[in-house]
C-alpha positions as CSV (number, residue, x, y, z in Angstrom):
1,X,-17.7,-28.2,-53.3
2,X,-14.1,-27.6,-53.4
3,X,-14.9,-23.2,-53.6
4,X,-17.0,-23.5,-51.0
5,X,-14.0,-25.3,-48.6
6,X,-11.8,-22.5,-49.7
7,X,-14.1,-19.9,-48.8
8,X,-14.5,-20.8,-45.5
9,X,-10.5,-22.1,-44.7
10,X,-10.0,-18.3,-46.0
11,X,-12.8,-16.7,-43.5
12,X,-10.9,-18.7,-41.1
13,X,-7.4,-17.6,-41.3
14,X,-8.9,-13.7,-41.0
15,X,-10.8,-14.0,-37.7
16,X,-9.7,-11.8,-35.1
17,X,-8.6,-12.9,-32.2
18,X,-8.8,-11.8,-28.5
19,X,-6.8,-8.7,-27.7
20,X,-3.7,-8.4,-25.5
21,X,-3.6,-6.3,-22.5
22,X,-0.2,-5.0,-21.1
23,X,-0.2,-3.2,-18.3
24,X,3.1,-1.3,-16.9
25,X,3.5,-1.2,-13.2
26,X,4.9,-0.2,-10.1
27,X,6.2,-3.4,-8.3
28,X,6.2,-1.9,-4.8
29,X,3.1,0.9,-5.1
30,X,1.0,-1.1,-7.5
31,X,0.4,2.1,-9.4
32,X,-0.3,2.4,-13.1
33,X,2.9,4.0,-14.7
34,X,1.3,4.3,-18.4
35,X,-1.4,3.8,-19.9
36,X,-2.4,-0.1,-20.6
37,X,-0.9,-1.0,-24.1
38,X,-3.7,-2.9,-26.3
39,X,-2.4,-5.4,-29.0
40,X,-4.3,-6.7,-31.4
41,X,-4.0,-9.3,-34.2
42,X,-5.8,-12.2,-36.4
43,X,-5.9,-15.8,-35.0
44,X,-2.2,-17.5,-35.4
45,X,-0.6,-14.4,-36.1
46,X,2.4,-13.9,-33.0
47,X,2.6,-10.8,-31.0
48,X,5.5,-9.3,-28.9
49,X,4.9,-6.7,-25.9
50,X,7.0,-4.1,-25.8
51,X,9.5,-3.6,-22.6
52,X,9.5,0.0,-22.5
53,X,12.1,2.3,-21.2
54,X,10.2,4.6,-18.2
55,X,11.9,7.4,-17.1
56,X,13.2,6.4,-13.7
57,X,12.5,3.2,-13.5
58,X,14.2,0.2,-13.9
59,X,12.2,-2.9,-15.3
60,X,12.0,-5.6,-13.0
61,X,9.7,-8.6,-14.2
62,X,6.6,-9.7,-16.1
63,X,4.2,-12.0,-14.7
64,X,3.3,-13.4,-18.1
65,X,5.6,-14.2,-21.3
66,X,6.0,-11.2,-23.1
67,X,5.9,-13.4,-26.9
68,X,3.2,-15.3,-28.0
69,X,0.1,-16.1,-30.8
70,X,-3.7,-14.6,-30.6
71,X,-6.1,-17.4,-29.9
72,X,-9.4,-17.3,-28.6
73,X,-8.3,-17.0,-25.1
74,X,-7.7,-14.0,-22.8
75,X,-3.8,-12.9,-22.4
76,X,-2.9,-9.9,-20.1
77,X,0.9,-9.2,-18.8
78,X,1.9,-6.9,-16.2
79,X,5.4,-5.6,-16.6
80,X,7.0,-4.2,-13.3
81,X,9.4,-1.9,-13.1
82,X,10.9,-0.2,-10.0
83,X,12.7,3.4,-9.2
84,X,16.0,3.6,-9.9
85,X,17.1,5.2,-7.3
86,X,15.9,2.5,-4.7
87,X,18.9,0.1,-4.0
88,X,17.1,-2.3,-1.9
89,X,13.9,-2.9,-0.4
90,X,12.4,-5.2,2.4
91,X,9.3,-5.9,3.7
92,X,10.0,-5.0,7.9
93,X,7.8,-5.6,11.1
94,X,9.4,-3.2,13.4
95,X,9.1,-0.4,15.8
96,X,10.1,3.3,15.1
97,X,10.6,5.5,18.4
98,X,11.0,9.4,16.9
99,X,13.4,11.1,19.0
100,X,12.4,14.3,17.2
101,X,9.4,15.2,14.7
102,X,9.2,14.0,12.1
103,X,7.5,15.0,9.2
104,X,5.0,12.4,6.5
105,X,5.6,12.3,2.7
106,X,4.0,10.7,0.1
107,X,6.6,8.5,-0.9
108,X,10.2,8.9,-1.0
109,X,11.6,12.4,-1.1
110,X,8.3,13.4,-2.4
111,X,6.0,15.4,-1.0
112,X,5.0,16.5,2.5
113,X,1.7,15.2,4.0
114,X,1.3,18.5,6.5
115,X,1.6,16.2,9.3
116,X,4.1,15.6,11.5
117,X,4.7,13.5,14.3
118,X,5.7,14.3,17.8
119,X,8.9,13.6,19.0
120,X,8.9,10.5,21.5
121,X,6.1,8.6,19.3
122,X,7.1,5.4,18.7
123,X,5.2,4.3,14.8
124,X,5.1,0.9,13.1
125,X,7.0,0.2,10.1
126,X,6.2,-2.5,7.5
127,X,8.6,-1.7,4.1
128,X,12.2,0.0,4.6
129,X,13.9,0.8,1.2
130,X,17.4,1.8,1.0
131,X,18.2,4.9,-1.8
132,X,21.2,5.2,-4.0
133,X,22.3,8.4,-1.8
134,X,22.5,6.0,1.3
135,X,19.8,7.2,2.7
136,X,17.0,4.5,4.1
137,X,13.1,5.4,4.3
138,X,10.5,3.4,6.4
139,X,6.7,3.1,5.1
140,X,4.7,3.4,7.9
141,X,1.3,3.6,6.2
142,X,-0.2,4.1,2.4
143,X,1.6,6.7,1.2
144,X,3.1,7.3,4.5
145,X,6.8,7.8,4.2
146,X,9.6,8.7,7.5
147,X,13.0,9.2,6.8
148,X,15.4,7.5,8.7
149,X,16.7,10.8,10.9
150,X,16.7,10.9,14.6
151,X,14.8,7.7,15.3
152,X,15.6,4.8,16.7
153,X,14.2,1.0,16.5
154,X,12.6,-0.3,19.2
155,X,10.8,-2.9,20.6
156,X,6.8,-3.0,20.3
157,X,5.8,-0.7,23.5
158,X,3.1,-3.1,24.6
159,X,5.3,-6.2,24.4
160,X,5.4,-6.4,28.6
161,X,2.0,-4.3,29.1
162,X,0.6,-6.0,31.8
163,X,-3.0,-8.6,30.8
164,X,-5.7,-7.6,32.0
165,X,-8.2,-10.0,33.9
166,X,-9.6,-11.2,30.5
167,X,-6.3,-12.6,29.9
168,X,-4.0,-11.4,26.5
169,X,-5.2,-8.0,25.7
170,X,-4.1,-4.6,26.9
171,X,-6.0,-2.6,29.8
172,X,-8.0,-0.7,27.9
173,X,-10.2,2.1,29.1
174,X,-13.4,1.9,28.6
175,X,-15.6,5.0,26.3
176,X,-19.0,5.2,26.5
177,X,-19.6,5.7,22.4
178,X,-17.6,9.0,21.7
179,X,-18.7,10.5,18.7
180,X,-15.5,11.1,16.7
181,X,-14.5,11.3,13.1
182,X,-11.4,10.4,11.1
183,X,-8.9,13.5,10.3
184,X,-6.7,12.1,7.8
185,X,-5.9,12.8,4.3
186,X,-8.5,14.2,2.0
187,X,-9.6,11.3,-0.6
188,X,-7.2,8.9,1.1
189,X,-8.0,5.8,4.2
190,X,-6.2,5.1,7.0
191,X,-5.3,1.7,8.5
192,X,-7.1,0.4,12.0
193,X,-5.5,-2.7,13.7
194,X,-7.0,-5.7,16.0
195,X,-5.1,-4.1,19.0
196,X,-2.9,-1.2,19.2
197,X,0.6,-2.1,16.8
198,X,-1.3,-5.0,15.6
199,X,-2.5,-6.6,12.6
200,X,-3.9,-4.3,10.6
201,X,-7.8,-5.3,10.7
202,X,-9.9,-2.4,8.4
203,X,-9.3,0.6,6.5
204,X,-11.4,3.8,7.0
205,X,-11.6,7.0,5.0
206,X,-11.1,10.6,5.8
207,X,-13.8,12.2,7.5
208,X,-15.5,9.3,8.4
209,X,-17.5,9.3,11.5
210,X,-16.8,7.0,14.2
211,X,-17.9,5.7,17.6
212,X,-15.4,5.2,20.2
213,X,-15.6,2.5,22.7
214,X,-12.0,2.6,24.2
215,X,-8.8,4.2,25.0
216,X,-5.3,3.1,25.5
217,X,-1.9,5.1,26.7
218,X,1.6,3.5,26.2
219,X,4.4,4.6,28.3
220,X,5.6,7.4,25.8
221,X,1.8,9.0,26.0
222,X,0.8,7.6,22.3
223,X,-3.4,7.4,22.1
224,X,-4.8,4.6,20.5
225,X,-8.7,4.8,20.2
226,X,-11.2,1.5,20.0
227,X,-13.7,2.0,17.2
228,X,-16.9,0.1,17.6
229,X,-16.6,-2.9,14.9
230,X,-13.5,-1.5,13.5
231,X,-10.5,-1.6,15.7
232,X,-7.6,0.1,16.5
233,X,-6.5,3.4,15.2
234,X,-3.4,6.1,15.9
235,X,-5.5,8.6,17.9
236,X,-3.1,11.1,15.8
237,X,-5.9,10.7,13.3
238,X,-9.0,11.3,15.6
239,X,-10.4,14.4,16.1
240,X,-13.4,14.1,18.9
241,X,-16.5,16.0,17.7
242,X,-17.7,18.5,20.1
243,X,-21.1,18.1,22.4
């Protein structure tokens, strides 16, 4: 009786239990920086992730504790870490008029998107982050990035638009269905808003085809198109498809 007590007290202390996932992060992208870390180890037995040293990143937090046992339960920690060479960054609600063109990138003195932006467009920006060179870059979109260079803030450009009969919204004019598509980044969506430097309402991909149902012109000639169902979006990034 007593063997058999020991047999199974001995199966016992040698079950597996339920991996660890870590998972290594950028706080303000969201991006993958590695490849998850899997731990694994027998019931009661402690494990320890690992704060890794990243090339140009700087860790930040965990959301989880970074010690602790295998048990039967599901454990997964997300380490984030943050570039270096960002000093400070702030989630903004503002209003960007270009006084000159200004050129797209990636992220921050990455790489150009091969679009740029006429001068006297005024843009919305939601994250500014200030570099360790002094410089300060404004997110305007995913993976849309402006430099702070010949712009200045403003205030939103339909803030004293006049209502229309209806009552709160902007005069817009009215399409009747324009066939149109999105002309964007390959692979990538754009944002569409609930009214023109709005809330942002939908995303839509590149090349999509749309249906346009309005128009509207602020005073420094910036488009915004009404797609059926869908919103507002930049008329930068609508090309009409021919008849």
């Amino acid at each position: 009786m007593n063997n058999t007590f020991g047999v199974i007290n001995l199966t016992e202390s040698f079950r597996t239990g339920v991996p660890v996932w870590a998972y290594y992060i950028n706080i303000d992208t969201k991006a993958n920086l590695m490849l998850p870390v899997l731990l694994r180890g027998r019931i009661g037995q402690h494990f320890a992730v690992e704060k890794k040293d990243i090339d140009s990143y700087k860790f930040i937090e965990a959301d989880a504790d970074l010690n602790g046992v295998f048990d039967e339960n599901s454990h997964t920690v997300r380490l984030y870490y943050r570039r270096k060479d960002w000093v400070e960054v702030q989630e903004v609600s503002m209003f960007l008029k270009l006084n000159d063109d200004t050129t797209i990138f990636d992220t921050i003195n990455g790489m150009s998107r091969n679009v740029t932006l006429p001068a006297g467009m005024t843009v919305k920006a939601f994250k500014r982050v200030a570099t360790n060179n002094g410089k300060f870059w404004y997110e305007i979109g995913p993976e849309q990035w402006i430099e702070y260079h010949k712009i200045t803030i403003t205030k939103n450009p339909y803030a004293d638009a006049k209502p229309t009969i209806e009552g709160n919204q902007i005069a817009i004019e009215p399409l009747n269905h324009v066939a149109a598509r999105v002309d964007y980044i390959p692979n990538k969506k754009i944002q569409t808003y609930d009214k023109p430097y709005g809330k942002i309402k939908d995303e839509l991909a590149d090349d999509t085809s749309v249906d346009l149902i309005g128009k509207a012109v602020n005073n420094d000639g910036v488009v915004w198109y009404e797609i059926a169902d869908k919103g507002f979006i930049n008329g930068t990034y609508i090309k009409i498809k021919e008849q």
